[in-house]
N, C-alpha and C positions, 0 to 999 in steps of 0.2 A: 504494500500500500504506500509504502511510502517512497518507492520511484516512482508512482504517478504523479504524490504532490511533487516532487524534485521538480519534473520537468516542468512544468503546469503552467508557468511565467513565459519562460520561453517559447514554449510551444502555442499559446495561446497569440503574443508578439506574431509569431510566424505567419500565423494560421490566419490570422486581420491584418497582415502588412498592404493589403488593396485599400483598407480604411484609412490608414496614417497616409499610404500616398494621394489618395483619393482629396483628404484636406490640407495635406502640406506637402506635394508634390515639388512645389517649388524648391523645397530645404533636401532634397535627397533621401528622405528620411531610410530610405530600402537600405542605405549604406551608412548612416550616419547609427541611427540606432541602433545597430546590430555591434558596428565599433565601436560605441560607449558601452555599453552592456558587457560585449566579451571582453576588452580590454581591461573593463577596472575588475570582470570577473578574475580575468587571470592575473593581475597582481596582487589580489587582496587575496587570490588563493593563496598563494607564494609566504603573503602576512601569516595566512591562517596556518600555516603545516610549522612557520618559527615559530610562534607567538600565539598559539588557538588555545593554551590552555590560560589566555588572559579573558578570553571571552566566556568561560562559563562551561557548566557541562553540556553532552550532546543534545538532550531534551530542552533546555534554554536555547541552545543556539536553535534549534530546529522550531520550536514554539514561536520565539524571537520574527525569525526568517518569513514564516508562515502568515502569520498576524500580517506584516508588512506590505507580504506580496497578495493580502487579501484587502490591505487597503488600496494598495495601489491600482490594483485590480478594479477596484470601484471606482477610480477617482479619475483615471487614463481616458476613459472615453467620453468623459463629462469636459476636461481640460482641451481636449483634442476639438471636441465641436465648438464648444464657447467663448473660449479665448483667444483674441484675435490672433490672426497665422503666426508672427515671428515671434510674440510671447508664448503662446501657445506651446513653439517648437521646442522654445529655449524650456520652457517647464519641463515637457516631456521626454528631453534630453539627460535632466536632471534627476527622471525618476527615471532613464535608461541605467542611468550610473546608481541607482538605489537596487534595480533590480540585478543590476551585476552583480553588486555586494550581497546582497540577499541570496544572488543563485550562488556565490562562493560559498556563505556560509553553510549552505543549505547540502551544498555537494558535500562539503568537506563533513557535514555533521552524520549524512547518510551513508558515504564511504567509510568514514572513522566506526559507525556501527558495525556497518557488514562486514567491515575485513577482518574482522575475528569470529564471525560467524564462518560455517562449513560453505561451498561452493554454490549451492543448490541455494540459497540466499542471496548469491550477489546474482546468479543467472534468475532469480524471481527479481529482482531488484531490475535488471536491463529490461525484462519483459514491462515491467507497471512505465518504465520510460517511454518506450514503445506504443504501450497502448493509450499512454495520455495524447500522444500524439494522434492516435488516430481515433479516441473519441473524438478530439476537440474537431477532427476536421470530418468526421459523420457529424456532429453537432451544427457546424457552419453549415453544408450541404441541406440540413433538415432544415433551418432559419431559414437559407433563400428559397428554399419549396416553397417556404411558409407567407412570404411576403408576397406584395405583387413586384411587377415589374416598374423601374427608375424611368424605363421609355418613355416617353411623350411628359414626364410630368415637369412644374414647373421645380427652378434650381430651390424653393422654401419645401415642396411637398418632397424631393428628392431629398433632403437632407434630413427632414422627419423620419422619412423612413429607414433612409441609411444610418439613422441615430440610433433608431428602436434595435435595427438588426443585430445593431454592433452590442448597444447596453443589455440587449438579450443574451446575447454571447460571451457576455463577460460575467455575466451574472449566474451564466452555466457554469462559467468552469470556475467562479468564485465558489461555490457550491460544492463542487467539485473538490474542492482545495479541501471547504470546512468539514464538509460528510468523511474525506478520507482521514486527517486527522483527527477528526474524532472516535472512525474507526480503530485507529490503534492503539488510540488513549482505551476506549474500553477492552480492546483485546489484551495489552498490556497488562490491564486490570483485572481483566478472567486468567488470564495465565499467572 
């Protein structure tokens, strides 16, 4: 369960990079957020394998991680539509660089559990990676069933809609995030 929530930021990013370019095409965003995210991912990984036991134990850091990437989750598509484009961009950039940190910590916490666990743990661990990814994008596929189509409408009724799909979407896999960790919390708590 808990490689699904690992990826669930990422994957989710991925899986609506048509929405970020869609409203802030002009700034790049297909290349711009992907290198803030991985980039401060991998130096703050770097931080965490010297220096991780300043941050707390695995359950904080991963609670920590989780919480954040459940706000952020909320807050991404609200920022993206309503705040005028280069503000907008510069915000979203800066919770790119939050969600790096968050997927550093988040790896590092879920790695550091499983590698003392037997083998058959970390290959369920690659599987929940996997499949968050390809819920989120049967999720997306089931939303634009679900819509009508953006053709003929005016750019206010296009942008209502294109909001809904998206705050739909993220609200899925927000969900997503909190149904799985709290899965563990009670299994950890039955076992």
């Amino acid at each position: 369960m808990l490689g699904i929530t690992s990826l669930i930021m990422a994957n989710s990013l991925l899986t609506q990079m048509d929405f970020f370019i869609y409203y802030q095409g002009d700034y790049n965003p297909e290349f711009l957020y992907g290198f803030f995210s991985l980039f401060v991912h991998i130096i703050f990984q770097v931080y965490i394998i010297l220096y991780g036991q300043r941050l707390g134990s695995y359950k904080m850091m991963l609670l920590g991680s989780s919480i954040m990437n459940f706000i952020l989750m909320c807050i991404i598509p609200v920022v993206v539509v309503f705040v005028p484009a280069f503000t907008g961009f510069l915000i979203a950039i800066f919770f790119m660089i939050l969600i790096g940190l968050m997927g550093a910590i988040m790896q590092s916490a879920i790695y550091g559990i499983v590698s003392i666990l037997p083998s058959k743990y970390i290959i369920a661990m690659s599987v929940g990676q996997g499949f968050s990814g390809i819920t989120l994008n049967i999720v997306k596929f089931i939303i634009l069933l679900t819509f009508e189509s953006t053709e003929g409408k005016s750019p206010e009724e296009r942008q209502s809609i294109y909001f809904s799909e998206i705050y739909l979407f993220y609200s899925i896999a927000t969900i997503f995030v909190v149904v799985t960790n709290f899965l563990v919390l009670v299994i950890e708590h039955i076992n």
